[in-house]
N, C-alpha and C positions, 0 to 999 in steps of 0.2 A: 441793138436798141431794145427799149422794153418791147412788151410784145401791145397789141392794137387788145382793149378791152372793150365787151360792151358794153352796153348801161346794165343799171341795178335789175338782175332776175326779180320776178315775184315767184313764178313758183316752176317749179321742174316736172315735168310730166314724165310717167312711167318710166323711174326707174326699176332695177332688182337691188335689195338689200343686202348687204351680208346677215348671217344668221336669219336667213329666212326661206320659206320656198323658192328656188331659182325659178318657177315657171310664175310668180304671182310678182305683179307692181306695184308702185307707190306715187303720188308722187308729193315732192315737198314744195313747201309755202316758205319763204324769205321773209323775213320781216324788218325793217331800217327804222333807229329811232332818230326823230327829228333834228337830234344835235349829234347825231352818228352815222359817219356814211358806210359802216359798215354792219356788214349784213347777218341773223343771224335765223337760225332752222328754227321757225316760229311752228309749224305743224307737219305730219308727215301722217298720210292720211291715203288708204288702198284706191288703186285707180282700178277704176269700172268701167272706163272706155274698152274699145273694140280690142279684142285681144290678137286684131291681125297684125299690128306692128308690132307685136311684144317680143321676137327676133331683133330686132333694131335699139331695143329696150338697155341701157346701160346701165353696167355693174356701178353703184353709187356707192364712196366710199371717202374715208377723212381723208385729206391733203398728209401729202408727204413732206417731214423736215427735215432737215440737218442739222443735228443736235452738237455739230465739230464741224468745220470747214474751216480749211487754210483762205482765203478771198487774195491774198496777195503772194502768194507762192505758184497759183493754180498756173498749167500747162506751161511752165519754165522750158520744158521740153519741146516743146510746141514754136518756138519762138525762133529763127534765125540767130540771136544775138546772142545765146547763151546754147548754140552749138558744140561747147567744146568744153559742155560742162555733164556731160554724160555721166555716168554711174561707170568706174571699171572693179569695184569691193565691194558694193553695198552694204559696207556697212555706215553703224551711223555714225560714226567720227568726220568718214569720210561725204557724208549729205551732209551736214554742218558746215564741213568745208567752204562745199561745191554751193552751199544758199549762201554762204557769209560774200564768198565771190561773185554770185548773180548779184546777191540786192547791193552792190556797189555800182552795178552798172543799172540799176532801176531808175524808170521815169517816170514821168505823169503818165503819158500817152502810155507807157508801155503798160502799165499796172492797171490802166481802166481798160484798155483791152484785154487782157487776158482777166482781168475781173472780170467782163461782160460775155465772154465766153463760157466762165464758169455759170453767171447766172442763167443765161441762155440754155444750158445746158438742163440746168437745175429746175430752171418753171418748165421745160418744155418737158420734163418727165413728173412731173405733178407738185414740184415742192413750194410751199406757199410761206413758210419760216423757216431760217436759218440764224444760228449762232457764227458769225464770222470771225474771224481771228486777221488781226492785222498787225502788224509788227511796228512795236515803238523802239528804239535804240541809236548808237552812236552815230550809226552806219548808215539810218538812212533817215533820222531825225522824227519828223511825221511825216512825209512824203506816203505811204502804206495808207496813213491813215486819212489823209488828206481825199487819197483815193476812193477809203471806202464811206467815209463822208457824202463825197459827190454819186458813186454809185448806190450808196441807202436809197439818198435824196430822188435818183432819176427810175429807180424801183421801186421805188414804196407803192405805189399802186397793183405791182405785182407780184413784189414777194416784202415779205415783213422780216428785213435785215435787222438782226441782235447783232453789233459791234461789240470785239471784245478787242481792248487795250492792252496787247501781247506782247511779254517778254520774254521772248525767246533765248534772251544772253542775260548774264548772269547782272545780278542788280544788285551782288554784298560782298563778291569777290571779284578778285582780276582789276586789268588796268580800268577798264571804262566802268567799272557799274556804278562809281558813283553819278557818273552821266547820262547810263541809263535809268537809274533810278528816280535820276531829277526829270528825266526827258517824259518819264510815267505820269510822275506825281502834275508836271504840267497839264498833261494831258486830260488829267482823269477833275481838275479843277479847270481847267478852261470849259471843255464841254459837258452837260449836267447829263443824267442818266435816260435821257430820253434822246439820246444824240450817240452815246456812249454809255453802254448798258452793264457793259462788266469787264471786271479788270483779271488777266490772267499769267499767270509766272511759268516757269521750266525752274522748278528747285533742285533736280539732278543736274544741271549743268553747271551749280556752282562748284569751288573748286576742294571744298569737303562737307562733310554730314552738317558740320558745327553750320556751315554756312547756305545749307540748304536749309536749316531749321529755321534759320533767320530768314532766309526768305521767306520763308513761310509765316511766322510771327509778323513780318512784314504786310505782307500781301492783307493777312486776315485782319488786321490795322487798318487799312489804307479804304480797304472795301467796306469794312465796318462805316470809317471817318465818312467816308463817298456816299455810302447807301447803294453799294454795286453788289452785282450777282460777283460771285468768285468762280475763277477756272484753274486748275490746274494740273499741267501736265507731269504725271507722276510715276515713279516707280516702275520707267522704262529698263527691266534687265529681267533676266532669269537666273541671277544669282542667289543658292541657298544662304542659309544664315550663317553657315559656318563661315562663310566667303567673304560675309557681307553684313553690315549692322542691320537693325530691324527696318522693315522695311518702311518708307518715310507717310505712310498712311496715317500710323498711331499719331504720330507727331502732328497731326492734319485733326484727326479726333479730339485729342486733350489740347490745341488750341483752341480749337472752337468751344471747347469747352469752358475753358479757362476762363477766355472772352466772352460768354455768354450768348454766343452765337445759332439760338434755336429756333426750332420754326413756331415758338411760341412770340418771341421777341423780333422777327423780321419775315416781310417777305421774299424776303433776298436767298437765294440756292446755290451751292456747292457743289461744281461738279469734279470728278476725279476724272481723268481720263489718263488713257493707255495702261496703264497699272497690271501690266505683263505679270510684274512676279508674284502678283497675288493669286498667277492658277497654279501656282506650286502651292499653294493653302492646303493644307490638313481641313477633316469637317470639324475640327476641334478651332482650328485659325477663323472659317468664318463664322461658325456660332458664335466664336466672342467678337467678331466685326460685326454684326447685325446685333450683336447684344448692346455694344457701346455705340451703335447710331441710335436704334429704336427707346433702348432706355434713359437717353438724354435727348431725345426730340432734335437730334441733328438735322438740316437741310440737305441732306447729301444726295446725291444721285453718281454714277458711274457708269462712264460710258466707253467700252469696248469699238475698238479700230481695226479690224480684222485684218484687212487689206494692206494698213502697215505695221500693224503687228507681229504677221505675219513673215511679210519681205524682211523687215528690220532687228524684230527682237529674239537673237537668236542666244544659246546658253554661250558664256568661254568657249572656245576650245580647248582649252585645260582639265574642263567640268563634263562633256559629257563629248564622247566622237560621233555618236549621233546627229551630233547639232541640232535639238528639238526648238520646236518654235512653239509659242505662250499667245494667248490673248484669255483676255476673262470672259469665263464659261458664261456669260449674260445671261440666257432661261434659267438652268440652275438657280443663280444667285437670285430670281425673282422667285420663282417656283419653290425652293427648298428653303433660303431665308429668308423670306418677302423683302429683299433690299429692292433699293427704287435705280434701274440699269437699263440701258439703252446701248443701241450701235450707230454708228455713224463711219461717214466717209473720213476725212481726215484731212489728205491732200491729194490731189490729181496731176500727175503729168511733172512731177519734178522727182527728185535726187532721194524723198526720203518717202515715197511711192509711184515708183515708174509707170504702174498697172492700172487696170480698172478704171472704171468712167464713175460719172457724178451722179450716178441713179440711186437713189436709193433700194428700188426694186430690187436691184442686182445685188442689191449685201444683202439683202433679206434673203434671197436665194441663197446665197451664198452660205448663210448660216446655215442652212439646213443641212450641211454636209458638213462645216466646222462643229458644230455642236450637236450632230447624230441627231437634230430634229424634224423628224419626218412625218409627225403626226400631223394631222388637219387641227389639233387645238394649239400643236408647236408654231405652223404655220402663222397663224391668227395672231401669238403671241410675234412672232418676227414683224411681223407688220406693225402691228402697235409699236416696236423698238422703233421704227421707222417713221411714225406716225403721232400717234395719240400721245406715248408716253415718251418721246423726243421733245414733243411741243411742251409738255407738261417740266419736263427735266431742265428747260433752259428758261421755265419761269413765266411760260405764254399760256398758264393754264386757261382753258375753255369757257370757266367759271366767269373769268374775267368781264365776257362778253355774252354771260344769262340774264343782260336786264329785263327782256322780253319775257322770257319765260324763266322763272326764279331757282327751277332745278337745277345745279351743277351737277356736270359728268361725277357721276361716284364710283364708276368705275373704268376701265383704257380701251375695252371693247371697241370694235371694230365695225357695230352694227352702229348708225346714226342716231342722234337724238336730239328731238326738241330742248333748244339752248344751245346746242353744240354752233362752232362758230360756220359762216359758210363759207368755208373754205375747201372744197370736193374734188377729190381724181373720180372721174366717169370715164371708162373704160367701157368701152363700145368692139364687137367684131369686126376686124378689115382683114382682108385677106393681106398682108404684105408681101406675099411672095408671088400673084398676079397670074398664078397658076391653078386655081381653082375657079368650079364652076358657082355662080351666082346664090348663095343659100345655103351655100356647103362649108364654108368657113367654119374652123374649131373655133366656139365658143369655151370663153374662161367665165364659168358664172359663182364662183366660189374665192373667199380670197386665199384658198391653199392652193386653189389652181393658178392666181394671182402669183403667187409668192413659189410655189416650184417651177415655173416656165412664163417668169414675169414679159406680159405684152411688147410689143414697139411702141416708139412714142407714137407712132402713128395713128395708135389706138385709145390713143387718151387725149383728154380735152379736160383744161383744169377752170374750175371756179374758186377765185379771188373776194374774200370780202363778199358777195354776193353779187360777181362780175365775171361775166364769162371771157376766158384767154382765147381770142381769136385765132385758128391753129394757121399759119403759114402755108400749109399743104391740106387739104379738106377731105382729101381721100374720099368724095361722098360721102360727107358725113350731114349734108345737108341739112337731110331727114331723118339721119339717127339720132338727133334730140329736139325735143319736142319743151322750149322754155318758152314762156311769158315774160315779157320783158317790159317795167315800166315805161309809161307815157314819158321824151325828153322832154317834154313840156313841164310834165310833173315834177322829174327830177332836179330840172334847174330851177323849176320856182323854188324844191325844198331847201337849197341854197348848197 
């Protein structure tokens, strides 16, 4: 079940900032407008009280999102009923399989449970937005989506679920796509964009190039007609060009282009994801990718799956005995082209990522070894993938919520700022291994310390909207924060 909130904070006493002195406080002011119950960083202002509790002082920091989450796939593994749908290949023919087999046996019950696990999962490690993906098709009609409908509906006070309208099977070739294509098109006109937020395809899974281009011409149609974000899952392989036609990105570019699809003409964003073969790129390949988003005002953003990229996208056997594995170089492509790139989780606990859990933390770490980023400003950036510029990438940018104070974020930084919304991981010391003496706990006051040797949840306590998540376990954390919490009197009269 969701988790117990409390009422509206006004202001947070002695936090530590990032990019600030770790021995000096702050604390911050919440500010709520009269027809908005959510909450936002109205002032942040240095605390001059006693500096005896400033040990007990939390690292204050933006909420973590999931810029890619499966919601209707999550911990398949997990589940008695789909015991004997294990992984014996790993590869991905054979996860296609093995999900086309599970979601035949899906149910209501069973799909909001293993939803609720995921989100359980997900707030209790600080994440406060997610892009969901839920699957519309032959096989399991809306049923997916029905589910995540009802789970928005019963979280939205705790996390701010983005539904995407997921085609996972093909919607211009094969026996059913004209059913799936119809099963979408219902979909995406029955519920309006504030219910169902974005529409996304798998254009490699048609049954040639000809007919992934159509999905694609399709898709960028359909989200135009809708007024939807677009998602697509793309150019999963590590096939060179001799092997392989161009890889289906360009075709993704001169549609949008074609269409008139910029970020002058919409607020609506594009994201690419998995796009494995694009780290076989020459720097010649993506100076002209960053040439043809930036000099036509594209929407685009790209988001990197590490965890399945990894497991799944591996070269032929024919192509290399190595068998090298791909994911896109994410800092680079910020850093070197200013493209706009994020990481995300993907899927937990089924056929097409057996590994890793739903933290975000942990792929940020994780990068630091995928992408040789070991520096404390690599660090900073991993976090933002996770954070600032995830929330920004799926089209929740911060801006949205500076009625209070008029500056929008101008840049993904990691330190806080007046306007930003309040949505905060505070990350506090606990011993979790019950083995040290009182005082002596390694303190993480940095978020590269954050991000190479990410906390327990035990040591985190997230703010929602300007609401704190009441933690299940309190570890004494009683007195490790110090909030003001408006009058219930107040808050129900505000209505």
């Amino acid at each position: 079940m969701p988790p117990r909130l409390g009422y509206p904070v006004k202001t947070i006493h002695s936090v530590k900032l990032a990019a600030t002195n770790p021995e000096t406080t702050w604390d911050i002011a919440i500010g709520y407008l009269p027809d908005s119950p959510e909450g936002v960083i109205s002032s942040i202002t240095p605390d001059y009280s006693s500096t005896s509790s400033r040990p007990l002082s939390p690292l204050a920091l933006p909420a973590l999102v999931h810029p890619h989450i499966h919601l209707d796939k999550a911990y398949v593994h997990s589940t008695s009923s789909y015991t004997d749908l294990f992984p014996s290949t790993g590869s991905f023919q054979e996860a296609l399989t093995l999900t086309s087999t599970a979601k035949a046996s899906f149910t209501g019950p069973d799909l909001l449970q293993r939803g609720e696990w995921l989100l359980a999962e997900s707030v209790a490690s600080g994440v406060t937005a997610m892009r969901a993906f839920v699957e519309v098709d032959h096989a399991v009609q809306h049923a997916c989506l029905d589910a995540g409908l009802d789970l928005k509906r019963k979280w939205q006070e705790a996390c701010e679920i983005q539904l995407v309208c997921f085609a996972q099977d093909p919607v211009i070739s094969t026996a059913h796509a004209d059913e799936n294509r119809g099963l979408i098109e219902d979909a995406i006109q029955k519920y309006g964009p504030e219910k169902l937020a974005v529409l996304g395809t798998t254009p490699y899974v048609e049954s040639s190039i000809e007919a992934s281009k159509r999905n694609i011409e399709w898709a960028v149609d359909t989200a135009m007609r809708h007024d939807r974000h677009l998602d697509f899952h793309l150019d999963y392989n590590l096939a060179h060009l001799e092997d392989m036609p161009e890889p289906l990105v360009w075709h993704v570019l001169r549609t949008l282009r074609a269409k008139g699809w910029t970020a002058r003409t919409t607020d609506k964003r594009v994201m690419l994801g998995h796009c494995t073969r694009l780290s076989l790129f020459t720097e010649e390949d993506w100076g002209r990718l960053a040439q043809e988003i930036h000099e036509n005002d594209l929407p685009v953003s790209f988001v990197g799956l590490p965890t399945s990229d990894l497991y799944m996208a591996a070269a032929p056997s024919n192509v290399y005995k190595a068998n090298p594995r791909g994911t896109l170089p994410i800092p680079s492509m910020i850093k070197n082209h200013g493209l706009d790139a994020v990481i995300g989780i993907n899927n937990v606990g089924n056929a097409f990522t057996p590994w890793g859990s739903a933290d975000p933390l942990s792929l940020a770490c994780l990068g630091v070894g995928i992408y040789q980023a070991g520096t404390v400003s690599d660090a900073e950036l991993l976090y933002e993938c996770v954070s600032t510029r995830a929330r920004d990438a799926i089209g929740l940018s911060s801006s949205s919520l500076s009625r209070i104070n008029s500056s929008p974020r101008s840049t993904f930084d990691v330190r806080l700022k007046c306007g930003d919304p309040a949505d905060l991981l505070l990350l506090y010391d606990v011993d979790d291994t019950g083995l040290l003496e009182s005082g002596t706990t390694r303190a993480r006051k940095t978020v590269a310390e954050v991000v190479w040797d990410p906390p327990a949840r035990t040591s985190r306590a997230v703010v929602m909207k300007g609401r704190v998540k009441m933690p299940a376990l309190s570890a004494g954390c009683g007195t490790a924060f110090q909030f003001v919490e408006q009058d219930p009197r107040l808050v129900e009269s505000s209505g």
